[in-house]
N, C-alpha and C positions, 0 to 999 in steps of 0.2 A: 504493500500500500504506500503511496505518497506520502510522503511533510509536507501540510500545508503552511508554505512561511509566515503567512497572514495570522497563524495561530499563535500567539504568542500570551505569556504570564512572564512578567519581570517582579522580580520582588526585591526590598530593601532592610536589611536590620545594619544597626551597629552591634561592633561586637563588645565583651566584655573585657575577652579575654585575645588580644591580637593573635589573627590568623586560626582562630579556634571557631567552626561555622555555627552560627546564632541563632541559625534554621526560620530564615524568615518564614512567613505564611500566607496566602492566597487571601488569608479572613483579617489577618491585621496588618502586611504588611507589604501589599500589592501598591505599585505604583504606573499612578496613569504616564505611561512616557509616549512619546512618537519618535520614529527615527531610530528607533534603535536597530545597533550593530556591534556585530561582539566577533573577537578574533579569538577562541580558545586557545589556542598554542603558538602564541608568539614567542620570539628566542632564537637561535640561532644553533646552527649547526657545524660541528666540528671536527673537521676531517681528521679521518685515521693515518692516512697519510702513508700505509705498510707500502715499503718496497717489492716490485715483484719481475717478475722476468716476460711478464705479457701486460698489453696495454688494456686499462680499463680500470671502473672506477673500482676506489677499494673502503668508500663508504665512509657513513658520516655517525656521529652520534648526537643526540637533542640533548642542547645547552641551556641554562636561563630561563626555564620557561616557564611561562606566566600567560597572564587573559590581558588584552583589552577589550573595554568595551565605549560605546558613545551610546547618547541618547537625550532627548530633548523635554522637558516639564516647562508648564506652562506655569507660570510666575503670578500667582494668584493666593488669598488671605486663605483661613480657614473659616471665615466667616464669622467668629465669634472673638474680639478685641481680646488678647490676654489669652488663646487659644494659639499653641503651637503651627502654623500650616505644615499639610501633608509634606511639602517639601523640605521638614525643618531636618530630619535624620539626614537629608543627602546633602545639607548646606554642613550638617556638622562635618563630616566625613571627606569637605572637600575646604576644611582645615578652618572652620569657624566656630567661636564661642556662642550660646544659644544663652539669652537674657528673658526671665519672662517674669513681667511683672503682671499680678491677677489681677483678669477682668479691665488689663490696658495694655499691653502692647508685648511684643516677641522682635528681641532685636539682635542680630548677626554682624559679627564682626569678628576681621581676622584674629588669627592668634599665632603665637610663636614658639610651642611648644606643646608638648603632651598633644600630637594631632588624634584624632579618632578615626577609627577604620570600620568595616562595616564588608558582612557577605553579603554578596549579590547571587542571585538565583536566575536564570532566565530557563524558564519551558520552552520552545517549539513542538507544540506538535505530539509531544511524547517523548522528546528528547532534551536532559536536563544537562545544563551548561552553567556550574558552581564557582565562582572564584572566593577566595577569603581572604580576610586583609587588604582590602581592595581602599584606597585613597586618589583622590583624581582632583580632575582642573574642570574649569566651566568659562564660560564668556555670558555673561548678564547682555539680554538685547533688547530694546527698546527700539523700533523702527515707526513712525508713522504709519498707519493703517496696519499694522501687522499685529500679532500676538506677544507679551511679552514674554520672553523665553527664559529659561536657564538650561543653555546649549551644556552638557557634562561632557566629558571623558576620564575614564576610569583603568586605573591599571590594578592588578591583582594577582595573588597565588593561583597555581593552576590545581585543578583537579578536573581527573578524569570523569569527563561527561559521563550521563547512565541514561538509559531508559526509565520512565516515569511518567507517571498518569497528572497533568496537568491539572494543578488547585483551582477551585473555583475564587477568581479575585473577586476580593471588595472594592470597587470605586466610589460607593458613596458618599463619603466625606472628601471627595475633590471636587471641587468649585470649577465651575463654566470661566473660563476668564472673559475680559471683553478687550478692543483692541487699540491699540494707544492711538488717540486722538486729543483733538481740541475739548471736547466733553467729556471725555474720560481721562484724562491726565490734565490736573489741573497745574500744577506746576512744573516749568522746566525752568533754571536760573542759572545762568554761568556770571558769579562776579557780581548776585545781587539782582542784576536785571532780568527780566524775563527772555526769552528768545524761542526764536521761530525753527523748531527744530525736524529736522527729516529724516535722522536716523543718530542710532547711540549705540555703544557697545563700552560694556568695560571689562576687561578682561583683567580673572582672577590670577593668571602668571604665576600659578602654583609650578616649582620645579618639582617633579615626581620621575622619581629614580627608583627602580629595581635592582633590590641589592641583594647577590647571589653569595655570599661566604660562608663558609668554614664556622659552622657553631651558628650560622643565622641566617635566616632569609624572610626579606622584611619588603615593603612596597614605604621607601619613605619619604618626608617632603620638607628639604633640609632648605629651601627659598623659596621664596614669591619676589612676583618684580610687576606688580597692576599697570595696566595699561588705560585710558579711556579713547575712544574716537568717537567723533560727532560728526557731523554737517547741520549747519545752521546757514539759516538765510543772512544777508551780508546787511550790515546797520552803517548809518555812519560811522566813520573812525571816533569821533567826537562822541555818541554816545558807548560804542566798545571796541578798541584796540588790539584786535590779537596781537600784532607785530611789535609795537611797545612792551605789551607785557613778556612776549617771548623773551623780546632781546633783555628786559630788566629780569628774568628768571621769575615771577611773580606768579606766587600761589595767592589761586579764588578757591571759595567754595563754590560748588556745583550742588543741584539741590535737582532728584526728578522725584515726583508726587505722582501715581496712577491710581485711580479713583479715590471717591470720595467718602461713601459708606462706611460705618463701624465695622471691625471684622475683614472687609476687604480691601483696605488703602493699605499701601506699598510705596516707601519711600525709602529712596536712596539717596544718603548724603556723604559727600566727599568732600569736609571744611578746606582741606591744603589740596589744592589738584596747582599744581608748576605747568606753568601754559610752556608747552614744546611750539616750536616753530611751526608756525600754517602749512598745510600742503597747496598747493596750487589751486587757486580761486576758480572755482567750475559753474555750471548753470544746472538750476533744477526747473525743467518746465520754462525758460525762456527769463527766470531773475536768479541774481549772484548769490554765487552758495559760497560759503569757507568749511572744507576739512581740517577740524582743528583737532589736535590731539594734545593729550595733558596724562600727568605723571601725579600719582595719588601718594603723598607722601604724608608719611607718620608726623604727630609733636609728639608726644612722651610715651608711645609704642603701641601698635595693634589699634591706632585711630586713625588709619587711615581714610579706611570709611565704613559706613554699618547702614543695614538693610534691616528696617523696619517695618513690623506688620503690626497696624493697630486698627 
């Protein structure tokens, strides 16, 4: 009989105990993702290399190996203020502290040590695909008319896939999102001012390194380097300057607000973002755009920036 690829159950726990599987569950800890893709046996191979007196190969052996996987969650509250969202286990895990003050708000920001790791589960079909100890990177998206995303990728321990009869998930506690506009995203702000903006991404620049040695093997994440890109519509220089502030190295806060409702507003703030140099002035639809990109720097550590759900 076929795999049908369209059948799919991904599921997410952290774990307790690193690299030990936490045996997610279809009933508590199914995650609505899209896009997802998983490389079971990433790693590398290494040749035997034996001499011999006829030509031909003389074979390889598996090195290093480990899972990747991607996959996309849509960036949305849990609907109740003070109420973790469904996505708050995969924010941990991709090396963020989780803040939750009752019945007000759940806020995310980086951290620089003790990261958390977390098994992933993916079904196809009847065929199960486990990594553990799995830590990863994401790019936070915001594009006009689009969905707000939390684009993942995830590296992990390997184990050997099995056959298994696919959990039935729970999705009911995941939220419809809606898609950033002028009505649904009430604030966008570089530097105080509002602006006209037509796409955003900030990348989390987690370094995630698979470390293969002697006494340990671990998925770890020893830097981050954040990244943000925009395109905004172009203002007079007089009321905002990218080129000034590039060349003066000048960190603004940046400020995006997506909806308005208790429970589902989603606000990202980055008080120090260092204005990088413009990229080349382009047109969107016939008026002047600037790609402007900025560098999300700490004051007195892991403040770079934080992602709040109130």
């Amino acid at each position: 009989m076929p795999k049908y690829w369209r059948k799919k159950v991904l599921t997410f726990k952290l774990e307790d105990t690193y690299g030990t599987n936490s045996g997610p569950t279809g009933a508590a800890n199914a995650v609505r993702a899209k896009n997802v893709k998983w490389n079971p046996m990433n790693g590398q191979d290494v040749e035997l290399g034996h001499e011999t007196p006829y030509l031909g190969n003389s074979g390889t052996i598996p090195a290093d190996v480990h899972a990747t996987l991607s996959f996309d969650l849509d960036l949305v509250g849990s609907g109740a203020a003070g109420t973790a969202p469904e996505a708050g286990s995969v924010l941990r895990a991709l090396g963020c502290a989780e803040t939750v003050v009752a019945d007000t708000s759940v806020t995310y920001n980086p951290i620089s040590g003790d990261m958390e790791a977390a098994t992933i589960a993916l079904n196809i079909d009847g065929i199960l695909f486990v990594t553990t100890g799995a830590r990863g990177d994401c790019d936070l998206i915001a594009n006009a008319s689009g969905i707000p995303l939390l684009q993942c990728r995830f590296t992990g321990l390997f184990t050997v896939p099995t056959d298994a009869a696919p959990e039935t998930p729970d999705y009911s506690a995941w939220l419809d999102p809606k898609v950033i506009s002028n009505a649904n995203t009430p604030v966008f702000t570089i530097d105080g001012g509002s602006r006209v903006m037509r796409s955003f991404k900030m990348a989390f620049g987690n370094d995630i390194q698979p470390r293969f040695l002697v006494g340990d093997e671990n998925i770890a994440m020893p830097d981050r380097s954040e990244q943000i890109e925009c395109q905004i519509q172009a203002t007079a220089l007089s009321v905002f300057n990218p080129y000034a502030l590039a060349l003066s190295g000048s960190r603004v806060p940046i400020n995006l607000q997506h909806e308005a409702v208790a429970g589902r507003i989603v606000t990202l703030s980055v008080p120090n973002a260092q204005v990088m140099r413009p990229g080349e002035p382009t047109e969107g639809q016939g008026i002047m755009e600037w790609p402007l990109m900025f560098t999300p720097r700490a004051d007195s550590g892991n403040d770079q920036w934080t992602l709040t759900f109130t």
